[in-house]
C-alpha positions as CSV (number, residue, x, y, z in Angstrom):
1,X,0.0,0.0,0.0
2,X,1.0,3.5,-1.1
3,X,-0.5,7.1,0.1
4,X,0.1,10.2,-1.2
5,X,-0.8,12.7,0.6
6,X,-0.5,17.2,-1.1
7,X,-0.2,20.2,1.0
8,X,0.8,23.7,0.2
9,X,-2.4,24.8,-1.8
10,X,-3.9,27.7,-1.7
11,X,-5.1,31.1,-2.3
12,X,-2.8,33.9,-4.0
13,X,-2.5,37.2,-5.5
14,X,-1.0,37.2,-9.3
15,X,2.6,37.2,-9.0
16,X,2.6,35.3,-5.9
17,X,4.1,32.4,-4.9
18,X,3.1,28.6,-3.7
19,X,4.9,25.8,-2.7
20,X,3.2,21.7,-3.4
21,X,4.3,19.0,-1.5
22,X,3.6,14.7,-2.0
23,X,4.9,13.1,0.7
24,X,4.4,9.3,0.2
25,X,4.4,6.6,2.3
26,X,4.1,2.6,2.7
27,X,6.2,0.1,1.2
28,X,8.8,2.0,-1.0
29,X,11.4,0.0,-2.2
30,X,11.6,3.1,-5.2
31,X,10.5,5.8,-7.3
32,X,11.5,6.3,-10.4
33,X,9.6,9.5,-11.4
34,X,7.9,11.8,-10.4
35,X,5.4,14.6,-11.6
36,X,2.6,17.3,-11.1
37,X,-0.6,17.5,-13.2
38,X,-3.7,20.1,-12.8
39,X,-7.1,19.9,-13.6
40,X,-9.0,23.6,-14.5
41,X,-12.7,23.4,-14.5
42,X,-14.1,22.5,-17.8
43,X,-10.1,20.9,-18.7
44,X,-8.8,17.6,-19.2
45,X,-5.7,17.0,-17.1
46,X,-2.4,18.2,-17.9
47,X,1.2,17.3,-17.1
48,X,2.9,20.5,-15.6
49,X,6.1,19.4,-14.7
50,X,7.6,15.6,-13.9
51,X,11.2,14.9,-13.2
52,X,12.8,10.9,-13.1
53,X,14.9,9.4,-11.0
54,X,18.4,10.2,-13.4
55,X,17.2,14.2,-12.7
56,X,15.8,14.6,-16.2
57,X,13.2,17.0,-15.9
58,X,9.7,18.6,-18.2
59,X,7.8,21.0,-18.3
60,X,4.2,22.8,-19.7
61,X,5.2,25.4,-22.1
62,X,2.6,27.3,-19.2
63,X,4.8,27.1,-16.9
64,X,8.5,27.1,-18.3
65,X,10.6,29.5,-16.8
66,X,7.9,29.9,-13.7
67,X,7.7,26.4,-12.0
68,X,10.0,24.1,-10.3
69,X,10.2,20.8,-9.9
70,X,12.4,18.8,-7.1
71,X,12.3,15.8,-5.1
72,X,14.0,14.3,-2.6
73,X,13.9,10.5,-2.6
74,X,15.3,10.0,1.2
75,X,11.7,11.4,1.9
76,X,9.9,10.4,-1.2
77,X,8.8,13.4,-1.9
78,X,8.0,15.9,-4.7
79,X,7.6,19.4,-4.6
80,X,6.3,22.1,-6.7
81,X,7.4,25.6,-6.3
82,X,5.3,28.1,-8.1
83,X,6.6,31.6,-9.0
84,X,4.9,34.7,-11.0
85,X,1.5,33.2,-10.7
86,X,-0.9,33.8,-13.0
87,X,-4.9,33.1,-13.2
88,X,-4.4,30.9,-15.6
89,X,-2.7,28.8,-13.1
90,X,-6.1,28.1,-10.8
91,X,-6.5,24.2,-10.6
92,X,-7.0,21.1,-9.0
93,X,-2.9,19.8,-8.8
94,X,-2.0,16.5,-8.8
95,X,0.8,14.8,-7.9
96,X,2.1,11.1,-9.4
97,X,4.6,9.0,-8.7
98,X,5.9,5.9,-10.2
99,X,7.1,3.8,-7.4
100,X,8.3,0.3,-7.4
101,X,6.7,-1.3,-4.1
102,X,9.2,-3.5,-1.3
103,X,7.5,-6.7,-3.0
104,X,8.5,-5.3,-6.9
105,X,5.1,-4.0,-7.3
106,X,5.8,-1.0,-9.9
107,X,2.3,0.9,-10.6
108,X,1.1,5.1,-10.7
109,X,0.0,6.2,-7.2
110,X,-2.1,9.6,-7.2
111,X,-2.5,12.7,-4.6
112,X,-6.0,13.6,-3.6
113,X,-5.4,16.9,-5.2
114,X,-4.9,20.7,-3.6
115,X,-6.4,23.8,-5.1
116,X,-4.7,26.5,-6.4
117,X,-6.5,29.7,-6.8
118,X,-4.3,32.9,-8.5
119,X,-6.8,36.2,-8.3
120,X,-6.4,38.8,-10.9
């Protein structure tokens, strides 16, 4: 068993800042990427950023030169930071992360989502 578990959402003026975090837990033998997606109203879901294991990272052309992705694997976790928000922005985020279980499961575990409201 695998949780995921978000924090850091949030209301924010444009040109603010936030800061995600996925903390998983459970049996984590490893994880061998992680990523954030976001859900607008109305929108399908989107990748935003991901980065793997080797530190190879992408991101939404939405979001280039705003977002950051990191994790740190001794905590299996994956953070987000937001800068230069815009409205645009306001979604459900997700986090994902492709973990290998302590009995060689390998499968996609998902956050239960923050919200992330920008205000014009």
């Amino acid at each position: 068993q695998v949780r995921l578990v978000e924090s850091g959402g949030g209301l924010v003026q444009a040109g603010g800042s936030l800061r995600l975090s996925c903390a998983a837990s459970g049996s984590i033998f490893s994880i061998t990427a992680m990523a954030w997606y976001r859900q607008a109203p109305g929108k399908q879901r989107e990748l935003v950023a991901a980065v793997t294991s080797g530190g190879t990272t992408n991101y939404a052309n939405s979001v280039k030169g705003r977002f950051t992705i990191s994790g740190d694997n001794a905590k299996n976790t994956v953070y987000l930071q937001m800068n230069s928000l815009k409205p645009e922005d306001t979604a459900v985020y997700y986090c994902n992360l492709d973990v290998t279980t302590s009995n060689y499961y390998r499968g996609n575990y998902w956050g239960q989502g923050t919200q992330v409201t920008v205000s014009s």
